[in-house]
Backbone as JSON, one array per atom type, in Angstrom:
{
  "sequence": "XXXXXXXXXXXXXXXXXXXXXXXXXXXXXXXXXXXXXXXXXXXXXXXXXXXXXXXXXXXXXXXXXXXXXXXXXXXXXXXXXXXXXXXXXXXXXXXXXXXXXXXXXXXXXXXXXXXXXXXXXXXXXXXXXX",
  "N": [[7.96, -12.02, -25.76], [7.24, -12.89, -23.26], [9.47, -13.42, -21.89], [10.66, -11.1, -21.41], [8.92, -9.86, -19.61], [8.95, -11.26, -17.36], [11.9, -11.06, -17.22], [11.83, -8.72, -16.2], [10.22, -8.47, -14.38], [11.65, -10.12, -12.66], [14.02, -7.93, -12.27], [12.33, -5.86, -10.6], [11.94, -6.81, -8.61], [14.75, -7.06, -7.31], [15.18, -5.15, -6.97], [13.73, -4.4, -4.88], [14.04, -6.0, -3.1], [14.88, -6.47, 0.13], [16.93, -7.49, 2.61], [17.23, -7.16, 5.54], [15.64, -5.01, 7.63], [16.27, -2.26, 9.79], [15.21, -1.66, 13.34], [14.56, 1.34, 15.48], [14.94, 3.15, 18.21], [14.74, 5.81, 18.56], [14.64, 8.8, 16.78], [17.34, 8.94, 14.36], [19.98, 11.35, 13.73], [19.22, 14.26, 11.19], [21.49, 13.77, 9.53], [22.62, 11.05, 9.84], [20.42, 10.11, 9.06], [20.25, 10.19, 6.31], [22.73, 9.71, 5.34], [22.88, 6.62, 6.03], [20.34, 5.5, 5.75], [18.39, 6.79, 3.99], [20.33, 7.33, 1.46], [21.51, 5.21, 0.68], [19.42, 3.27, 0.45], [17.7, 2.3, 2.29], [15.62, 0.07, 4.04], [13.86, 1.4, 6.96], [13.1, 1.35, 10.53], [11.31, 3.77, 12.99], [10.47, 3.22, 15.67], [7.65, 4.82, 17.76], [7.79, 7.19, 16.99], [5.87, 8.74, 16.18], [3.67, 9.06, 18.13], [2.51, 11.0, 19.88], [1.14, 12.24, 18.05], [-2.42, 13.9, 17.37], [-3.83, 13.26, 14.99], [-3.02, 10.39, 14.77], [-4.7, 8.51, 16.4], [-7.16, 9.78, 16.03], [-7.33, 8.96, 13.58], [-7.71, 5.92, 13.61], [-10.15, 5.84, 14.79], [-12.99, 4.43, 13.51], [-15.83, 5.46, 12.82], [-15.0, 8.52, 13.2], [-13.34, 9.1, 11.09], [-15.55, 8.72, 9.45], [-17.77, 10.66, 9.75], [-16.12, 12.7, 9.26], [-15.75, 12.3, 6.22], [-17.32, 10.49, 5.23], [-18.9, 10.94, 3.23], [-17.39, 11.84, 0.82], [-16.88, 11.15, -2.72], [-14.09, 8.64, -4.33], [-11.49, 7.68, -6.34], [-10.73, 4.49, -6.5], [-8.5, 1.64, -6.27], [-8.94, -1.74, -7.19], [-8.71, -5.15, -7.13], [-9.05, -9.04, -8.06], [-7.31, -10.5, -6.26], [-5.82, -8.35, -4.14], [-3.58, -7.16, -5.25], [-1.95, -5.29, -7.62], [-0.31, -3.89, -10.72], [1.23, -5.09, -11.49], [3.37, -8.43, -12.14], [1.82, -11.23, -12.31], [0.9, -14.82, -12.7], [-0.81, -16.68, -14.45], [-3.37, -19.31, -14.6], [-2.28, -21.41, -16.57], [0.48, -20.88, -16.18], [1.55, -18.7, -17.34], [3.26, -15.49, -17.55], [1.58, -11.97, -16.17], [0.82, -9.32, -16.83], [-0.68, -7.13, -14.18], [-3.28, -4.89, -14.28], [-4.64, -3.01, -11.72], [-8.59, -2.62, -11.71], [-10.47, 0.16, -11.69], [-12.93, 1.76, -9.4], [-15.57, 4.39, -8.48], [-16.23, 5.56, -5.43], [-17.84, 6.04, -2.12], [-16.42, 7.09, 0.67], [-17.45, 6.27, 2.8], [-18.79, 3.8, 1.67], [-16.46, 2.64, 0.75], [-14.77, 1.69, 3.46], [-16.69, 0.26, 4.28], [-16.17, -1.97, 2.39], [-13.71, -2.68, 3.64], [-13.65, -3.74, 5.52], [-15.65, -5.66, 5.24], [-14.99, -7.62, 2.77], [-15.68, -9.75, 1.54], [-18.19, -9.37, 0.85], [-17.7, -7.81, -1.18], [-16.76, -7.59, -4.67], [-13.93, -8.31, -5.6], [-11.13, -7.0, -3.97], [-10.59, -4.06, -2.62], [-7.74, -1.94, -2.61], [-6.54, 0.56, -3.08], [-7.08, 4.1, -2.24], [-8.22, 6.88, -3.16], [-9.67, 10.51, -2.78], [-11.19, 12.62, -4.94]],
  "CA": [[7.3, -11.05, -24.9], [6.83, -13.09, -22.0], [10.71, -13.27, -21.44], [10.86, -9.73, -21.53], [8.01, -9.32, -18.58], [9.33, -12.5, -16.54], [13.33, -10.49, -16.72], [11.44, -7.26, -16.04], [9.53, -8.8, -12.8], [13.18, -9.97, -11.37], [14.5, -6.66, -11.86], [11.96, -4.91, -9.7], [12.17, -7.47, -6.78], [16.08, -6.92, -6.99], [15.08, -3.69, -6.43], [12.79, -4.31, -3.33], [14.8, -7.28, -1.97], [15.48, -6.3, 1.96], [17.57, -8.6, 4.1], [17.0, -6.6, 6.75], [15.19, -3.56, 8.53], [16.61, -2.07, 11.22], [14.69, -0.85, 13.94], [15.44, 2.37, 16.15], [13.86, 3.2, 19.79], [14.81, 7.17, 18.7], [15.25, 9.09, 15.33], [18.55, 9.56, 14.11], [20.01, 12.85, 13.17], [18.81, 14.15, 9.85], [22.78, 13.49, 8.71], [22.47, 9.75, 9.79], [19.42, 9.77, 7.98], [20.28, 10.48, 5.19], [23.85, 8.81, 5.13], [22.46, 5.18, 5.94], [19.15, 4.99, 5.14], [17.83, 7.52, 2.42], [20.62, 7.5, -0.01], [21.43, 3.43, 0.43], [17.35, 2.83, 0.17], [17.93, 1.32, 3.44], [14.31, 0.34, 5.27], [14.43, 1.46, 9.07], [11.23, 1.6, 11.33], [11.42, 4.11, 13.86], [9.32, 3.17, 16.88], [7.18, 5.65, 18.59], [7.66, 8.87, 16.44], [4.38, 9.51, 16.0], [2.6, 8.55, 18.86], [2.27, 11.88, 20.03], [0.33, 12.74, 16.82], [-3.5, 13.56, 17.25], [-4.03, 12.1, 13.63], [-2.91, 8.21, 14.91], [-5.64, 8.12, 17.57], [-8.86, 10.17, 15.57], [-7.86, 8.28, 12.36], [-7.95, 4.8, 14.03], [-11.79, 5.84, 14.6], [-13.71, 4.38, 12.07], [-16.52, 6.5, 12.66], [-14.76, 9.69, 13.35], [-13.7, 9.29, 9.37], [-17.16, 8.25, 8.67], [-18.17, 11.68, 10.06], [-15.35, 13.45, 8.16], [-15.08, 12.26, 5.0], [-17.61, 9.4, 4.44], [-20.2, 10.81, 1.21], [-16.15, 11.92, -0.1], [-16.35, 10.19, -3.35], [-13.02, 8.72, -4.42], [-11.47, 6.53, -6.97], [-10.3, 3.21, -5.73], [-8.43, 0.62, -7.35], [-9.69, -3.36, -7.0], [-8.18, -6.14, -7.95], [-9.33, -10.01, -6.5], [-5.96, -10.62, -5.26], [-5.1, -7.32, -3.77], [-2.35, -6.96, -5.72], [-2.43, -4.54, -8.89], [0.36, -3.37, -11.38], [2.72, -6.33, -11.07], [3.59, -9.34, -12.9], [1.62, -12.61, -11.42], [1.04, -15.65, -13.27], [-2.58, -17.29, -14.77], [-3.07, -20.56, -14.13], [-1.4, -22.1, -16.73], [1.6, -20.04, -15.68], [2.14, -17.65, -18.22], [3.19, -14.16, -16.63], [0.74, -11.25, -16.94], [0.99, -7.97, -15.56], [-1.84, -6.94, -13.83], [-3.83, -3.65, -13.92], [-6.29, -3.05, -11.31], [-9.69, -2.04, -11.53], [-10.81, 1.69, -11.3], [-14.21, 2.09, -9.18], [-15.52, 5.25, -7.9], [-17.3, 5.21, -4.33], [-17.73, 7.28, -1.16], [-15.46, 6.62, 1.53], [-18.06, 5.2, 3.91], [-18.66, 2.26, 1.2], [-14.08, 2.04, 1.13], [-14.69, 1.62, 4.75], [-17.03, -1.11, 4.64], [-15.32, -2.88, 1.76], [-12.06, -3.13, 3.96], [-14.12, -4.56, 6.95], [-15.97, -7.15, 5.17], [-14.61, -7.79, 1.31], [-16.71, -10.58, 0.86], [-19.44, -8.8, -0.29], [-17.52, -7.13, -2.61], [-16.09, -8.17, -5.85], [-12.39, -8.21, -5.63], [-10.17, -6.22, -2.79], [-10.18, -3.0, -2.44], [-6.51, -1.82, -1.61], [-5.8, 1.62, -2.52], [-8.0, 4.79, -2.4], [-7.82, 8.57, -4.15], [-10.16, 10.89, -2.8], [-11.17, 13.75, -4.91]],
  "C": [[7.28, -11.52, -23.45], [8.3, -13.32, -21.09], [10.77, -12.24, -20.98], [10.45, -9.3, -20.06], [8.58, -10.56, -17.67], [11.29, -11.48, -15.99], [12.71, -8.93, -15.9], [10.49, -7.6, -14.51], [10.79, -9.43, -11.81], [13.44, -9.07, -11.07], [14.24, -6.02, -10.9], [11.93, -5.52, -8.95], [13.41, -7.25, -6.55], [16.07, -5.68, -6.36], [14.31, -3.3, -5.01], [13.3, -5.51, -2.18], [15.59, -6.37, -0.72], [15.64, -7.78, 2.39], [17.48, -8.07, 5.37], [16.37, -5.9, 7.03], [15.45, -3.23, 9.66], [15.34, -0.94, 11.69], [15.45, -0.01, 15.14], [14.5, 2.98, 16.8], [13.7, 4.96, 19.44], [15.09, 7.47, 17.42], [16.17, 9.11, 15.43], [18.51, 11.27, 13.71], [19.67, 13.14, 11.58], [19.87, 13.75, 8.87], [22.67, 11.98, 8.43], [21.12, 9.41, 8.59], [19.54, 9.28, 6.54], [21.79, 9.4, 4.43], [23.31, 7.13, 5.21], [21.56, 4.55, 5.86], [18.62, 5.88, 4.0], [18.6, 7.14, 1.29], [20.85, 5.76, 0.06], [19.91, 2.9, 0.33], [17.69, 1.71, 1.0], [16.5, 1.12, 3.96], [14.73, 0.58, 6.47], [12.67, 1.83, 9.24], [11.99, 2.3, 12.63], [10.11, 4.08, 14.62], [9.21, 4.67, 17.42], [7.66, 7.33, 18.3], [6.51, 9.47, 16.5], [3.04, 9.31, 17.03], [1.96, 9.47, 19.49], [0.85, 12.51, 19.38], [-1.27, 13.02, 17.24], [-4.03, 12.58, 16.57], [-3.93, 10.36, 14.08], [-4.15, 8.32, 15.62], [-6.79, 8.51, 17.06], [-8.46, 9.45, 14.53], [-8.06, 6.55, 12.59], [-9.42, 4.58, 14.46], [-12.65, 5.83, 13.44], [-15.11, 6.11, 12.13], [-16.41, 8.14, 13.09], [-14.08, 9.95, 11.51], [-14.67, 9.15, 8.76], [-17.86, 9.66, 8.78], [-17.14, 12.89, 8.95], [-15.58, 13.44, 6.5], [-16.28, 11.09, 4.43], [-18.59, 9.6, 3.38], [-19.03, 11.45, 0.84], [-16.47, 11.17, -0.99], [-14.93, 9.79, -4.12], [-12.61, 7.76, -5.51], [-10.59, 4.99, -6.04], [-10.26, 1.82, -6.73], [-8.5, -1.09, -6.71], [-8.91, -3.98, -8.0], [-8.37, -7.43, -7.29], [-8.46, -10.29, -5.77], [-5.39, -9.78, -3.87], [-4.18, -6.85, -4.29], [-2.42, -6.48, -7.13], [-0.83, -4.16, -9.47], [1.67, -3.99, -10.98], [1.96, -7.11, -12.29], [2.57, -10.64, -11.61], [1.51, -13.37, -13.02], [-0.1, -16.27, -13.41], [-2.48, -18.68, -14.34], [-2.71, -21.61, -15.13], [0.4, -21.48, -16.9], [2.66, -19.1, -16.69], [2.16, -16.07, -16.96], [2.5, -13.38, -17.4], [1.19, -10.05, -16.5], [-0.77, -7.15, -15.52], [-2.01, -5.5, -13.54], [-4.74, -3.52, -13.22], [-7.54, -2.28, -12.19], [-10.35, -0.98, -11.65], [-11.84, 1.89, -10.69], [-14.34, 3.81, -8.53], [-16.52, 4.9, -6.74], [-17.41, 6.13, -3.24], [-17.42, 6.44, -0.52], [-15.99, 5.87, 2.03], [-18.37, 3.79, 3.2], [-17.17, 1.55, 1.16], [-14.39, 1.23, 2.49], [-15.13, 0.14, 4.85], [-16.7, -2.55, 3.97], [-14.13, -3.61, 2.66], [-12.57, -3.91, 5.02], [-14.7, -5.8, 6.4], [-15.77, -7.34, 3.42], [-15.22, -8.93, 0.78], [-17.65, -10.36, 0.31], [-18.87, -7.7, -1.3], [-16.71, -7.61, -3.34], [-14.58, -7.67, -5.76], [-12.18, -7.06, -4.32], [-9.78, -5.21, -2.87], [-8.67, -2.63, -1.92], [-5.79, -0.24, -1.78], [-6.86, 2.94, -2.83], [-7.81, 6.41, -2.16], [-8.67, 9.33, -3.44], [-10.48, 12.25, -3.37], [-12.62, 14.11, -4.8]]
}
């Protein structure tokens, strides 16, 4: 079994292994797009697409989401690492695969988890809101 999950945790890094990311001052055309980064599962970072955006600048305000959204309750998955639904390794180095957590909470407690995680039990890292 633990062969199995040890060949099966190469696989998916073969699958996420980047040697590179190119970056690009301007989009490409949606052809380029698509030709050298979508269908090759190329990474690219295009600078300064979105800077325009309202959204970047009111969601970088904590308390302009605290006003929106913060008694939202949401699920949110924890794990102490940060790291959920992977393979890591215990400490006598058997591989495991790890499931986070499930909590439910309202945003404004997400919020303060991500600012100070010491007072909370394991690391909040990804969060659902319905």
């Amino acid at each position: 079994m633990y062969a199995v999950l040890e060949e099966f945790a190469g696989d998916v890094g073969d699958l996420v292994a980047v040697s590179r990311v190119e970056i690009l001052k301007t989009p490409p055309s949606p052809l380029s797009f698509v030709q050298n980064y979508l269908v090759p599962h190329v990474p690219v970072i295009v600078k300064g697409l979105i800077d325009d955006w309202p959204a970047l600048h009111r969601w970088s305000d904590p308390a302009y989401l605290e006003d929106l959204c913060g008694e939202v309750e949401g699920s949110v998955s924890v794990t102490p690492s940060g790291h959920g639904d992977r393979c890591v390794r215990d400490a006598s180095g058997r591989p495991l695969f790890v499931k986070p957590e499930e909590r439910r909470m309202k945003f404004s407690d997400f919020q303060r988890a991500l600012a100070e995680p010491e007072r909370f039990s394991g690391v909040p890292y990804l969060v659902t809101l319905a």
